[in-house]
C-alpha positions as CSV (number, residue, x, y, z in Angstrom):
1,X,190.1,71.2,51.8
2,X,187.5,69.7,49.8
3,X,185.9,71.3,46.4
4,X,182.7,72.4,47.9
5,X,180.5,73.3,45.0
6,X,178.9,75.8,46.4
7,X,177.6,79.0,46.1
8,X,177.7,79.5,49.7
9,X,181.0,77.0,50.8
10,X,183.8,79.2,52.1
11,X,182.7,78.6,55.2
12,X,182.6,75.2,55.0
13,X,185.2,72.1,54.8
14,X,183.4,69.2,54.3
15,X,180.5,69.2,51.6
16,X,177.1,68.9,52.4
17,X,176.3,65.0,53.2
18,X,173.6,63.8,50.2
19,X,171.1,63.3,52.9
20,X,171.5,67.0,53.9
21,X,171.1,67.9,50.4
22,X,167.9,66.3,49.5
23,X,166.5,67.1,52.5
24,X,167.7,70.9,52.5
25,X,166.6,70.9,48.5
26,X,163.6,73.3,47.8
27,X,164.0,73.1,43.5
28,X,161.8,70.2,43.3
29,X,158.9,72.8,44.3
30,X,159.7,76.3,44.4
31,X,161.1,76.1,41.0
32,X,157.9,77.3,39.9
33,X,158.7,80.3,41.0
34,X,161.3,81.0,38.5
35,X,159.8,83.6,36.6
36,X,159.4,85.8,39.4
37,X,162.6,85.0,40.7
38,X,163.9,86.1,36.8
39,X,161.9,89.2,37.0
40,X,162.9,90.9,40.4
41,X,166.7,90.0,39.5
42,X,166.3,91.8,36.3
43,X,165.0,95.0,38.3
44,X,167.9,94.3,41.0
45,X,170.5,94.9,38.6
46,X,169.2,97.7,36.2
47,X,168.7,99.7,40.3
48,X,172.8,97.9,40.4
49,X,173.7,99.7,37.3
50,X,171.6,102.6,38.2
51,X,173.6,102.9,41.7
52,X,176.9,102.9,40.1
53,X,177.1,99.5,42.2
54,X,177.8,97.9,38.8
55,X,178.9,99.0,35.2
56,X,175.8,99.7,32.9
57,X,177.6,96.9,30.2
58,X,177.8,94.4,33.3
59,X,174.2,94.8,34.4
60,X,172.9,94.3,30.2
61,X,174.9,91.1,30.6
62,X,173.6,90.3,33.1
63,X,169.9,90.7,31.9
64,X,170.5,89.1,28.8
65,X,171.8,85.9,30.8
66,X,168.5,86.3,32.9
67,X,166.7,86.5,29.5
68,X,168.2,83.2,28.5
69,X,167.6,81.2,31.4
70,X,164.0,82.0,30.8
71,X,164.2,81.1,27.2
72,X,165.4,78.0,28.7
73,X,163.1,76.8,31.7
74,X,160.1,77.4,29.2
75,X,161.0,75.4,26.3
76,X,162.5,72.7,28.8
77,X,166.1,72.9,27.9
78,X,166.9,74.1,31.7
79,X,168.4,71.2,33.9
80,X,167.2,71.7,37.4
81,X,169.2,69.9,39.8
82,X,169.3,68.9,43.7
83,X,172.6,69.9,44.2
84,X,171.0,73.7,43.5
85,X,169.1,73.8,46.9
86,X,166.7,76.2,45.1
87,X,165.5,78.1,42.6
88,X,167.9,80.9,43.0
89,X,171.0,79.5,43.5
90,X,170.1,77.2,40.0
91,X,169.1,80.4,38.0
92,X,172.5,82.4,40.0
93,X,175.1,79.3,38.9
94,X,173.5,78.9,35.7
95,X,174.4,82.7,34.9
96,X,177.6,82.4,36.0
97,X,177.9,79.5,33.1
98,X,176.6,81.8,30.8
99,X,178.3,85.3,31.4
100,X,181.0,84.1,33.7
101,X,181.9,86.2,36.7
102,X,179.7,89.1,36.2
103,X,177.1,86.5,37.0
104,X,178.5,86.6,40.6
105,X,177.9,90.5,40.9
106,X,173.9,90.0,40.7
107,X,173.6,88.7,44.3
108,X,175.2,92.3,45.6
109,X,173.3,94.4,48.0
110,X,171.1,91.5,48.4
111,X,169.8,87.7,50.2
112,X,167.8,84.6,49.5
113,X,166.4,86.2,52.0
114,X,164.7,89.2,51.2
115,X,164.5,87.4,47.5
116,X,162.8,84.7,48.6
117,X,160.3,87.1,50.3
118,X,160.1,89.3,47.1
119,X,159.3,86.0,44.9
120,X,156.4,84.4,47.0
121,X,155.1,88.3,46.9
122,X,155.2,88.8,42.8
123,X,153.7,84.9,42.8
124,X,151.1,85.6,45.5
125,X,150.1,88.9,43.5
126,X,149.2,87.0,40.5
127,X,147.5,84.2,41.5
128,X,145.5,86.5,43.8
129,X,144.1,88.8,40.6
130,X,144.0,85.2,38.8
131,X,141.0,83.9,41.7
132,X,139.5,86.9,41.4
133,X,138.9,86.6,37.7
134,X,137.7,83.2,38.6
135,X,135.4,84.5,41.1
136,X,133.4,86.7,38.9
137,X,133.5,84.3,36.4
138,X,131.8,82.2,39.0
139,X,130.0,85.1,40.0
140,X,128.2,85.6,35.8
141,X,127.2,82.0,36.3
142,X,125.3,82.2,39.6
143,X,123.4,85.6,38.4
144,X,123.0,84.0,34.6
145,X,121.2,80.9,36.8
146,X,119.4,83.6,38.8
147,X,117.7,85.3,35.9
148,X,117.0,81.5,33.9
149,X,115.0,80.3,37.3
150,X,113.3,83.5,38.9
151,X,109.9,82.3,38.9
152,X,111.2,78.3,40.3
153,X,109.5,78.4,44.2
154,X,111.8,76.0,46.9
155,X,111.6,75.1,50.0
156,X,114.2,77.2,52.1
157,X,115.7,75.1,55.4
158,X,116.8,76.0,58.5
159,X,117.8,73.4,60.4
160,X,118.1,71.0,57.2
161,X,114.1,71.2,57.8
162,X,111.7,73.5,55.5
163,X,111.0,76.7,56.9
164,X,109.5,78.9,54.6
165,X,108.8,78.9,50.6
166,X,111.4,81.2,48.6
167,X,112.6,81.2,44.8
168,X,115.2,79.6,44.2
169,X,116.9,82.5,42.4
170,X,117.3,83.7,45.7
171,X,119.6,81.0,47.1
172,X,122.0,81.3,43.9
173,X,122.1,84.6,45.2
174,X,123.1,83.8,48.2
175,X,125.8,82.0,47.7
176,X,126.8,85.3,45.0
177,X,127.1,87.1,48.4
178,X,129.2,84.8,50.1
179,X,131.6,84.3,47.1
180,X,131.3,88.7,46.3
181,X,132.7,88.9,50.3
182,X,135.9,86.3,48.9
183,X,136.2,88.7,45.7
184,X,136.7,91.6,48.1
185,X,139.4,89.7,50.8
186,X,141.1,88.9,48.1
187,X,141.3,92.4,47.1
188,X,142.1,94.0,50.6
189,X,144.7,90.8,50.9
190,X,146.3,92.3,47.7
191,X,146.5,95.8,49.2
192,X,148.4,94.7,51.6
193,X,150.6,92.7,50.1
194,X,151.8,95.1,47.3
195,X,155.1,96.2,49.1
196,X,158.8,95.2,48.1
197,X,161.1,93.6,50.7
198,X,163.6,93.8,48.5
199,X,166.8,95.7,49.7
200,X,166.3,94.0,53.6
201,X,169.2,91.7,52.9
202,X,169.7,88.9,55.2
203,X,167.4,91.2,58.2
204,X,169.6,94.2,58.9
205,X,169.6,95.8,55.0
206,X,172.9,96.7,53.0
207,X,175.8,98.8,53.8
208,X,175.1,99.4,49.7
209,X,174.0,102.8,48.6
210,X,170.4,101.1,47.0
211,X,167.1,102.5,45.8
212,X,164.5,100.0,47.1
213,X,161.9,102.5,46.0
214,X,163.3,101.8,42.1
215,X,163.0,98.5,42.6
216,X,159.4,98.1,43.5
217,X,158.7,100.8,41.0
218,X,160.0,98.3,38.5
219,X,157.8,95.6,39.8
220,X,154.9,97.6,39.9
221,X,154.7,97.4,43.8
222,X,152.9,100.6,46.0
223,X,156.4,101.0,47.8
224,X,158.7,99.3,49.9
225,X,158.4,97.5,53.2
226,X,159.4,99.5,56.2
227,X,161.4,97.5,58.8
228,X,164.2,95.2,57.0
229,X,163.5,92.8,59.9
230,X,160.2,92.4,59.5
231,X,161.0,92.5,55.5
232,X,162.8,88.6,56.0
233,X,160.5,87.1,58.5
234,X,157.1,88.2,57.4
235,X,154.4,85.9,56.0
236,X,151.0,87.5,57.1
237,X,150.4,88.1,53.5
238,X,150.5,83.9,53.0
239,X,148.5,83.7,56.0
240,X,145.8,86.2,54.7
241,X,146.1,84.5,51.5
242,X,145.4,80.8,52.9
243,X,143.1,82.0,55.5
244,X,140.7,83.8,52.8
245,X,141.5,80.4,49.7
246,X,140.0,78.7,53.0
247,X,136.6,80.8,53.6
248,X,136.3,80.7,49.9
249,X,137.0,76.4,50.0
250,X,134.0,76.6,53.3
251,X,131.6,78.7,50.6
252,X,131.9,76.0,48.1
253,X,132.1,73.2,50.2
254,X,128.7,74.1,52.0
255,X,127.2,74.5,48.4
256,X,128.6,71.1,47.5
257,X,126.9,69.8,50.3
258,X,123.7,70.8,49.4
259,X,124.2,70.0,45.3
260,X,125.0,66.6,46.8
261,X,121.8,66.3,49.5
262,X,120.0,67.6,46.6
263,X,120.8,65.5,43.7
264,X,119.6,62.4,45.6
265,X,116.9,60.2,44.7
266,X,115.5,61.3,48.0
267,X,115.2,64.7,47.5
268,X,115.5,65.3,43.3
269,X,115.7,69.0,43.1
270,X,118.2,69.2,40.4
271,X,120.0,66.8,37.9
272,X,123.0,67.3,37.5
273,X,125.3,66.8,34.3
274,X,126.5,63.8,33.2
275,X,130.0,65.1,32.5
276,X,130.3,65.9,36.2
277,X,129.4,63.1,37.8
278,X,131.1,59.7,37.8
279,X,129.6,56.0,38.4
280,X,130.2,52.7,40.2
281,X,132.8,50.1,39.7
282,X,130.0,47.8,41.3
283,X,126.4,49.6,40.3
284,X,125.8,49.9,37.1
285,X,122.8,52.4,38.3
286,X,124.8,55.0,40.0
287,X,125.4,58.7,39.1
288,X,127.7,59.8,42.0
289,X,128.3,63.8,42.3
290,X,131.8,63.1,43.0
291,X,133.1,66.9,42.1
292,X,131.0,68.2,44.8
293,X,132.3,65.5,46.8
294,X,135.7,66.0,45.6
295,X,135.5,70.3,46.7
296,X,133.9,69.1,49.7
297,X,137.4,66.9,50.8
298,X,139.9,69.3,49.4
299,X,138.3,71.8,51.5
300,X,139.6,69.9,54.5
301,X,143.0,69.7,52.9
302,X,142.7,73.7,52.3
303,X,142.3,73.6,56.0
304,X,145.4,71.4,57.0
305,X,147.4,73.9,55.0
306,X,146.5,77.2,56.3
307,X,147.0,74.8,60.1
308,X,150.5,74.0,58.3
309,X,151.6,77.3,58.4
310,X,149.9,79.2,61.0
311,X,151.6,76.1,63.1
312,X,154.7,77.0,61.4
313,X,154.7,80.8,62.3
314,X,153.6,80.5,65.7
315,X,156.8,80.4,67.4
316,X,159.5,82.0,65.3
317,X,161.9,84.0,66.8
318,X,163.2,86.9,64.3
319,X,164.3,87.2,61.6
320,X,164.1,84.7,58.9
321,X,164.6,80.8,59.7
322,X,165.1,77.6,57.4
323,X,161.1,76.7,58.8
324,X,160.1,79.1,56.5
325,X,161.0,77.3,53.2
326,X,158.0,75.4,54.5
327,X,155.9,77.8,53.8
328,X,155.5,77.2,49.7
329,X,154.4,73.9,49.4
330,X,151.0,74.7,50.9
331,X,150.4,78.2,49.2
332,X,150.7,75.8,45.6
333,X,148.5,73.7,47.5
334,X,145.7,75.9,47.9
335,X,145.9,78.0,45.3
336,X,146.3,75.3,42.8
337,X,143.0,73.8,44.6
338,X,140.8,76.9,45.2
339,X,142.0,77.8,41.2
340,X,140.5,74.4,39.9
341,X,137.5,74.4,42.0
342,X,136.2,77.2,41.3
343,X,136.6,76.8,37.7
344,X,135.2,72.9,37.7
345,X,132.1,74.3,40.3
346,X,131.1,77.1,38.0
347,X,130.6,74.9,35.1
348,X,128.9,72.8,36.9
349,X,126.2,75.1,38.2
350,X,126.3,76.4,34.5
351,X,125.0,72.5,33.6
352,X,122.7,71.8,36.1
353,X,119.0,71.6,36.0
354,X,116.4,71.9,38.3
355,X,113.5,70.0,38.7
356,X,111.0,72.8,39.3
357,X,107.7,71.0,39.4
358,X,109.8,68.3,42.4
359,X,110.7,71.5,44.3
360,X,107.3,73.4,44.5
361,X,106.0,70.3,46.0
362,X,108.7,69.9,48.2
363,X,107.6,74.0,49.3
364,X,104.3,73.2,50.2
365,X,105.2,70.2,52.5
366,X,106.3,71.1,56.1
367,X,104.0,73.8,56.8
368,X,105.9,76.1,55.4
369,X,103.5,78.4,54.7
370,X,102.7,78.9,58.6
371,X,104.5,82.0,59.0
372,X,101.8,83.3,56.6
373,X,99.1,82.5,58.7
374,X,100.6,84.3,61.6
375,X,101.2,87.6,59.9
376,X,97.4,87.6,59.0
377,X,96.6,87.5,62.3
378,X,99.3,90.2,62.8
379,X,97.5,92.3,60.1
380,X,94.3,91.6,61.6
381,X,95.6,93.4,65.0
382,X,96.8,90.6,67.0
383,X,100.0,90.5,68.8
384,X,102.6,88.8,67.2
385,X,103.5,86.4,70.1
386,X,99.7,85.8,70.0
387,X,99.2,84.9,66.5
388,X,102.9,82.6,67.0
389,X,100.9,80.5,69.6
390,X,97.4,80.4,67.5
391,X,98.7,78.9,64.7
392,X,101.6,76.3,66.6
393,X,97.7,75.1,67.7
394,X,96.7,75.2,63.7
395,X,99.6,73.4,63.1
396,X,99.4,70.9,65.6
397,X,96.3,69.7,64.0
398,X,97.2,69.4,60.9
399,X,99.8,67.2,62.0
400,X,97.5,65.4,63.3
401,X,94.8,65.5,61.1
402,X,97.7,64.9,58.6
403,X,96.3,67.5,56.1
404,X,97.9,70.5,54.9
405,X,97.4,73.9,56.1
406,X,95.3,74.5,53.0
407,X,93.0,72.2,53.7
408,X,92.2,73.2,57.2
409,X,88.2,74.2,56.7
410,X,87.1,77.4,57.2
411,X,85.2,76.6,60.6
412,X,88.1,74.9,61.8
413,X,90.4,77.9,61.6
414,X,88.1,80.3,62.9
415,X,87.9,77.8,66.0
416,X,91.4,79.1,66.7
417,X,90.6,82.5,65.8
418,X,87.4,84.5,65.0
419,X,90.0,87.0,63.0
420,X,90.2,84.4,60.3
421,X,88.2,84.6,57.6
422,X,88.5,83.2,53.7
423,X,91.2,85.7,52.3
424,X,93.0,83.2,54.5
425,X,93.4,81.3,51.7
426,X,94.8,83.6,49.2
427,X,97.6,84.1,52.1
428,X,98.8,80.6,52.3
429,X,99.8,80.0,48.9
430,X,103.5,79.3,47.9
431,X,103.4,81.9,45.5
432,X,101.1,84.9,47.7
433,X,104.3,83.7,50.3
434,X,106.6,83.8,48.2
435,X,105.5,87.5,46.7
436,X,104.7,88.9,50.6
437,X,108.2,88.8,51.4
438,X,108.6,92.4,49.8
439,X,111.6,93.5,52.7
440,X,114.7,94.9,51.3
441,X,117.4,91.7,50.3
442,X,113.9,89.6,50.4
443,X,113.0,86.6,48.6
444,X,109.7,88.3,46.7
445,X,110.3,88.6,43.1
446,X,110.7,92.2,43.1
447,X,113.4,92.3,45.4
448,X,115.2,89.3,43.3
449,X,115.7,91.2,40.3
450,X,116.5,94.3,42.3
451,X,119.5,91.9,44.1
452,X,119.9,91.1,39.9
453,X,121.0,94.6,39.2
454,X,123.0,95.2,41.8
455,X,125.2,91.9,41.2
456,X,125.6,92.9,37.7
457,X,126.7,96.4,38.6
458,X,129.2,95.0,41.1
459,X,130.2,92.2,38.5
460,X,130.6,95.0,35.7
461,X,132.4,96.8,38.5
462,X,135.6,94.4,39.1
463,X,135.4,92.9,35.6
C-alpha cells in the first residue's frame, strides 16, 4: 500500500496522479477564504465542546491552533500548498502539526461540504454590506453633484435624439434611483442569505447530537438552514448575488456610456479629469475616458460570470457535486469588479465638470421645446391629439425654414392656430420648460430639491 498523504486516503491505494492534483486543487483561489473558514471552525468546536462531543481542554486547543494559523496566513508565514486540495484541508493538516491529534477531532459532526457552503456564506455576507457602503458612498456623490448643478438646463434624449429640455441635476438623479434599487437587492439578497448550513454534513446531517442553532448564533446568522440536502447543494444566494453585482455593472455601464458620448469633441458636455483618463501611444492630442470604457467591458465579463454559474447549476442532480467548486472563481470575479468600479466611478463623477453654457445650447437645438407649444394649445382648450398635429405642422417648418421655434413670427404661428397668441413666447423658453414640468418625480426645480431631500433621508437612512 502506498503512503497516501491524505486527509481523505483510506480509501484509496494509489495516490492521486499530479495531474489529478492540480487539476482537483482549489488553494490557489479559495484560499481567500480562510478567515471565514478559521471563524466557523472556531464556533464548530466551542458547539463540540458544548455537546460533550469533545473535552472543553480539547476544543481551547483546538482554537488556539485555529488562532495561530491565522496569525500565520496574515503575516505570510503560512505555506499553502497544492498537495492541500483546499483551503480546509491546508488550515485541518496544519492543526494537526500544531496540536497533534486533537487536530483530527475538529472535522466531527461535520463536511467540506456543508463547510464549504458555510464559508462562501460568511464571505458573501461581508462583501455584500461592503457594496452597499460603496453604494451610498456613490450615492453622496451623485446627490453632492445634484445640489452643485441644479440650475445647469440639458438636453434630455430619447432615442439618443433630444426630446425635451431638463436640469441636469435631474439625470444624476436618475441614475441615484437606479443605483438606490441595487442598495436595496443587495439588502433583500442579504436576508436571504443569513442562514447557517452548517451541521448538514455531507447532505444527510450527523448521527451527532449537534446544536446548529449555536452555531449560527455564534456567527451571527438569523438561524439555520432547513433541509440538510438543500444545505450542500444550494447556491441561489451566489446566483442572487451575481445576478444583482450584474444589474448594478448594466447601471454603470449605461452611465459610462453616456460620460463617454458626452465627453467627445462632438458633443462637450463635461470634461472630465485628467487623472481618469489616459492618452495615445500614437496621438499626442488624445484624452481617452478609458475607465468608463474600462466599466463598460468588465460589465460584459460580470455577465459571463453570472452565465458561468447559472450554466453550472442548471443541471445538477442533488446533493453537492465537485462542479460546484466552480462556483468561487466568478463570485471574486464580480465582486472584486463591481467593488472597484464603483469606487473608481464615484470619484470620477466627484471630478467631473460640466460645460453648462455647451449644454444649454445643446437644449435649445432639436425642437425641444415643442412639447411646450402643444400644451398651450392644450391650455387654450384644444384637444391634445389636436394640438400634437398643429405643431408637427409648426415644426415641419421650421425645419424647413431652418429657424428655431422661437423664431417662428407671430403671424406665422397663428397661421396654424388662431389660439396662439404672444405669451407663446414666454412658453418656449428652456427655462419656462424646464420650470412647467412641476409633476411629482419632475424635472422642474421644485421637484429636484424635493427628490434632494428625499435621497438624503434614504442615504441618512442606510448610512
Amino acid at each position: 500500500m502506498s503512503d497516501n498523504r491524505k486527509l481523505w486516503g483510506g480509501r484509496f491505494n494509489l495516490s492521486t496522479d499530479k495531474l489529478v492534483d492540480d487539476f482537483n486543487a482549489s488553494i490557489s483561489f479559495d484560499k481567500r477564504l480562510y478567515s471565514y473558514d478559521i471563524r466557523g471552525s472556531i464556533a464548530h468546536a466551542k458547539m463540540l465542546a458544548k455537546q460533550g462531543i469533545i473535552t472543553t481542554m480539547e476544543s481551547d486547543q483546538i482554537v488556539i491552533g485555529l488562532d495561530q494559523i491565522l496569525s500565520e496566513i496574515e503575516t505570510g508565514k503560512f505555506i499553502f500548498s497544492e498537495a492541500d486540495e483546499d483551503i480546509h484541508m491546508a488550515v485541518e493538516k496544519r492543526l494537526i502539526e500544531i496540536i497533534g491529534d486533537t487536530g483530527g477531532k475538529l472535522h466531527t459532526a461535520r463536511s467540506r461540504n456543508d463547510q464549504v457552503a458555510l464559508d462562501i456564506r460568511l464571505y458573501i455576507r461581508d462583501q455584500v454590506e461592503s457594496i452597499k457602503s460603496l453604494i451610498i458612498g456613490f450615492l453622496e456623490v451623485l446627490v453632492k453633484r445634484a445640489e452643485k448643478d441644479i440650475d445647469v438646463i440639458s438636453p434630455g434624449f430619447t432615442h439618443l435624439q433630444a426630446g425635451q429640455p431638463i436640469l441636469f441635476s435631474h439625470y444624476f438623479l436618475a441614475y441615484f434611483q437606479m443605483l438606490k434599487r441595487d442598495y436595496t437587492r443587495f439588502t433583500d439578497l442579504a436576508i436571504r442569505l443569513n442562514y447557517s448550513p452548517l451541521g448538514a454534513g455531507a447532505l444527510a446531517g450527523t448521527s451527532f447530537d449537534i446544536d446548529r442553532h449555536f452555531v449560527a448564533k455564534e456567527l451571527d446568522f438569523y438561524g439555520v438552514t432547513e433541509n440538510s440536502i438543500d444545505s450542500v447543494s444550494d447556491r441561489d444566494f451566489a446566483l442572487e448575488l451575481l445576478s444583482t453585482i450584474s444589474i448594478t455593472m448594466m447601471h454603470l455601464s449605461r452611465f459610462s456610456e453616456e460620460i463617454i458620448l458626452f465627453s467627445t469633441s462632438e458633443f462637450n458636455y463635461i470634461t472630465l479629469s485628467d487623472d481618469f483618463c489616459t492618452g495615445s501611444s500614437i496621438m499626442p492630442q488624445k484624452k481617452n475616458p478609458d475607465v468608463a470604457e474600462l466599466i463598460r467591458g468588465k460589465t460584459a465579463r460580470v455577465y459571463g460570470n453570472m452565465i458561468t454559474l447559472f450554466t453550472l447549476m442548471k443541471a445538477l442532480p442533488l446533493a453537492y457535486n465537485k462542479d460546484m467548486q466552480e462556483d468561487k472563481e466568478p463570485i471574486f470575479d464580480s465582486v472584486d469588479t463591481v467593488t472597484m468600479s464603483l469606487k473608481i466611478f464615484a470619484s470620477m463623477i466627484d471630478k467631473m465638470e460640466l460645460n453648462a453654457e455647451k449644454l444649454k445650447i445643446a437644449a435649445a437645438k432639436g425642437y425641444s421645446t415643442a412639447t411646450d407649444i402643444a400644451d398651450y394649445l392644450v391650455r387654450k382648450g384644444l384637444p391634445f391629439r389636436q394640438a400634437h398635429y398643429i405643431v408637427g405642422k409648426v415644426v415641419a417648418y421650421a425645419v424647413e425654414e431652418g429657424i428655431e421655434l422661437s423664431q417662428i413670427s407671430l403671424p406665422i404661428f397663428q397661421s396654424y392656430s388662431n389660439l396662439i397668441e404672444v405669451d407663446i413666447y414666454d412658453s418656449i423658453t428652456l427655462e419656462a420648460s424646464v420650470s412647467s414640468r412641476q409633476s411629482y418625480g419632475g424635472t422642474a426645480k421644485s421637484q429636484v430639491l424635493k427628490q434632494i431631500e428625499l435621497a438624503k433621508s434614504f442615504i441618512n437612512e442606510n448610512s
